[in-house]
N, C-alpha and C positions, 0 to 999 in steps of 0.2 A: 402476443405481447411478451416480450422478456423484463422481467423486474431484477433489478440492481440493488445492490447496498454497497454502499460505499461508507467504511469508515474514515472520520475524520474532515468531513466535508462540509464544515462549517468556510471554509478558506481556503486561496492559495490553492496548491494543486486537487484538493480533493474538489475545492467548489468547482474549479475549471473541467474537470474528469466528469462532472455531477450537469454543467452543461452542455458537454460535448455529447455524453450519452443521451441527453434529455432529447437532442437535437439528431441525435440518430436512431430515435426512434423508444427508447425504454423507459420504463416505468423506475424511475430514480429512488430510493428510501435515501435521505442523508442524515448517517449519523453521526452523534456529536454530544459530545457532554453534556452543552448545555444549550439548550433548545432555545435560551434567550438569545444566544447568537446564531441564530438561524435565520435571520431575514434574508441575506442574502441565498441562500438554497430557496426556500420559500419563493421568492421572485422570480424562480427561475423554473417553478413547477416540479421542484422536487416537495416526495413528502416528508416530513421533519420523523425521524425515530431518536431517542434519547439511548447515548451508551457511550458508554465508559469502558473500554478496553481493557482496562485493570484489575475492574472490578464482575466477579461473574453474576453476583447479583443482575447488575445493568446486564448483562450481555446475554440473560437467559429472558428476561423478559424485554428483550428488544426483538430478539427471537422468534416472542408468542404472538406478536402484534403482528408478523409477515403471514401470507398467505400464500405465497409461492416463493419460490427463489431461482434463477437461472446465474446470476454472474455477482459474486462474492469480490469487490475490491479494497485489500488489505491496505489501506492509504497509512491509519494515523501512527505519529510518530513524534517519540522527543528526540531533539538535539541532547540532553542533560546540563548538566552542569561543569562537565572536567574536561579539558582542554589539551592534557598535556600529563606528563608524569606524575608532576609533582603535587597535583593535582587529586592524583586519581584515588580512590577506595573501591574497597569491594562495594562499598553503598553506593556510591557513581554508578557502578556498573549495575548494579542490581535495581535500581530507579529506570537505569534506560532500558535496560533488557523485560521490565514487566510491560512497557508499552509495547517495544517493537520488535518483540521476540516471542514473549507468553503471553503480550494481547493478540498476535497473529494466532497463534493454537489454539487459546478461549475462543475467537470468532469462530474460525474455523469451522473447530468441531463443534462448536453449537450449530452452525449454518449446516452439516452435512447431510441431516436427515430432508431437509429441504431440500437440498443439491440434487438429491438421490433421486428425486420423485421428478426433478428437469430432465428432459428428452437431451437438452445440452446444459451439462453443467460446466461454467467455467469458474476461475478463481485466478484472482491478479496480485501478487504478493509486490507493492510497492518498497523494491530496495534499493542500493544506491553504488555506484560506481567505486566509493569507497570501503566498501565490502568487498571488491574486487583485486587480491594480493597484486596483481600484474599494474594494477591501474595504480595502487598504491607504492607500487615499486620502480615506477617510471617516468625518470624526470621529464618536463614538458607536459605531463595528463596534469590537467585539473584537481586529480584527486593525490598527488603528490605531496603536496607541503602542508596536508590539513594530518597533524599530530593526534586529534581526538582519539583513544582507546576505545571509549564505550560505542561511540557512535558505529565506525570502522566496525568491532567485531556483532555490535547488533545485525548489521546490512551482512554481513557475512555470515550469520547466523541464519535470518531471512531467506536467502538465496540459498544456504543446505536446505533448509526445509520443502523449499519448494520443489525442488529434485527427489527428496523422500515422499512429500505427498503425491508426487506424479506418479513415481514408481507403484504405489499402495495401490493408488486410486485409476488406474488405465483408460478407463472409460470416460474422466473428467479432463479439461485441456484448464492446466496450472501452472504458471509461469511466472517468471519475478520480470520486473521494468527499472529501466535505471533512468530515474527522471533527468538527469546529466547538473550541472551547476546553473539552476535556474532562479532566478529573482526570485525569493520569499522571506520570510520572517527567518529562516533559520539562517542565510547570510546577511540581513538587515539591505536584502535586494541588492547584493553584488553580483550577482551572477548575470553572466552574459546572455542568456536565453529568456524569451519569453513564457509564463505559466503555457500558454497553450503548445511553443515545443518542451517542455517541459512532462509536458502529459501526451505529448503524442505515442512513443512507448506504450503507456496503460491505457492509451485508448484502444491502439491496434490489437492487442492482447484482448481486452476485454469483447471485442468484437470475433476472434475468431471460427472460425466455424469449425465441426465435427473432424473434421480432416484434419486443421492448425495443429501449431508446435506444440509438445508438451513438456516440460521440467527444462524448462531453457531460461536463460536470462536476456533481453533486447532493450537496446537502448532506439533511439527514434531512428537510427537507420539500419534496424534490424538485428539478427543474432550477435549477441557477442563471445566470440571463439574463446575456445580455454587458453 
């Protein structure tokens, strides 16, 4: 039996991520702030864990409630509030960066003592295209004309990380997924992709076996070259 956590998996890509694993076979935890929005995880046969990424409180006793851990998926994430230059503060940046920057590290390294004791431990750092300076510097990509600062250097923040934890950790298969410009709350569903190719990336990742990639980043049709 492999058990999953998935943060942020109340919705959107994390609930889709939360049924594709369910459906392939694992024992799903989905977490989420607040557990009153949890019915749809619930219906879907995951078990509800309450956590807050922000906060280490929640994230040490989301923790104590698992009994094993095999595959750790870093989902949750703010868009923030700043758009644009003119826009921006350090407090912008430091709002988005405690979710999807220093909430990947709190889980993380809470999750690792667990990890350690899986025969396979994986880990899925959900980051995004526009983290990607090449993708952001090339007109025609999707991730061209979106101005955001915080956002951009979060997901590029994410995607270092996950190269440093690979390198640490050799024996773990840890990878970032670029979900691509999919229908959710953070574009008010403009994007052109479905949730489920959306999360095809973090599914494949999160199923790897002993052999698979490790410190890479893939989007749904595989590695994406530097």
């Amino acid at each position: 039996m492999t058990i999953t956590l998935i943060t942020g998996a109340n919705k959107s890509l994390g609930l889709e991520t939360a049924r594709r694993l369910i459906d392939a076979g694992h024992t799903v935890y989905a977490g989420m702030r607040d557990l009153a929005n949890g019915d749809a995880a619930r219906e879907l046969g995951a078990r509800l864990v309450q956590l807050d990424v922000t906060d280490q409180a929640s994230v040490e006793a989301a923790f104590a409630t698992l009994p094993e851990l095999d595959v750790l998926v870093n989902n949750a994430g703010v868009l923030g509030t700043s758009f644009g230059v003119d826009d921006l503060s350090a407090e912008a940046m430091q709002s988005v960066f405690d979710t999807n920057v220093l909430g990947v590290v709190r889980v993380t390294q809470a999750a690792l003592p667990l990890l350690r004791r899986s025969a396979h431990p994986v880990v899925v750092n959900v980051a995004s295209g526009v983290g990607w300076p090449r993708f952001l510097s090339t007109e025609g990509r999707d991730e061209f004309p979106v101005p955001s600062v915080p956002y951009a250097a979060s997901k590029a923040a994410v995607i270092a990380l996950t190269v440093q934890y690979a390198k640490n950790l050799p024996a773990f298969r840890i990878n970032a997924s670029d979900p691509g410009y999919t229908a959710t709350d953070f574009n008010r569903h403009s994007g052109h992709q479905t949730v489920t190719e959306g999360t095809d990336a973090t599914v494949a990742l999160a199923l790897v076996g002993p052999d698979g990639p490790t410190g890479e980043f893939h989007d749904r049709l595989g590695r994406i070259e530097y």
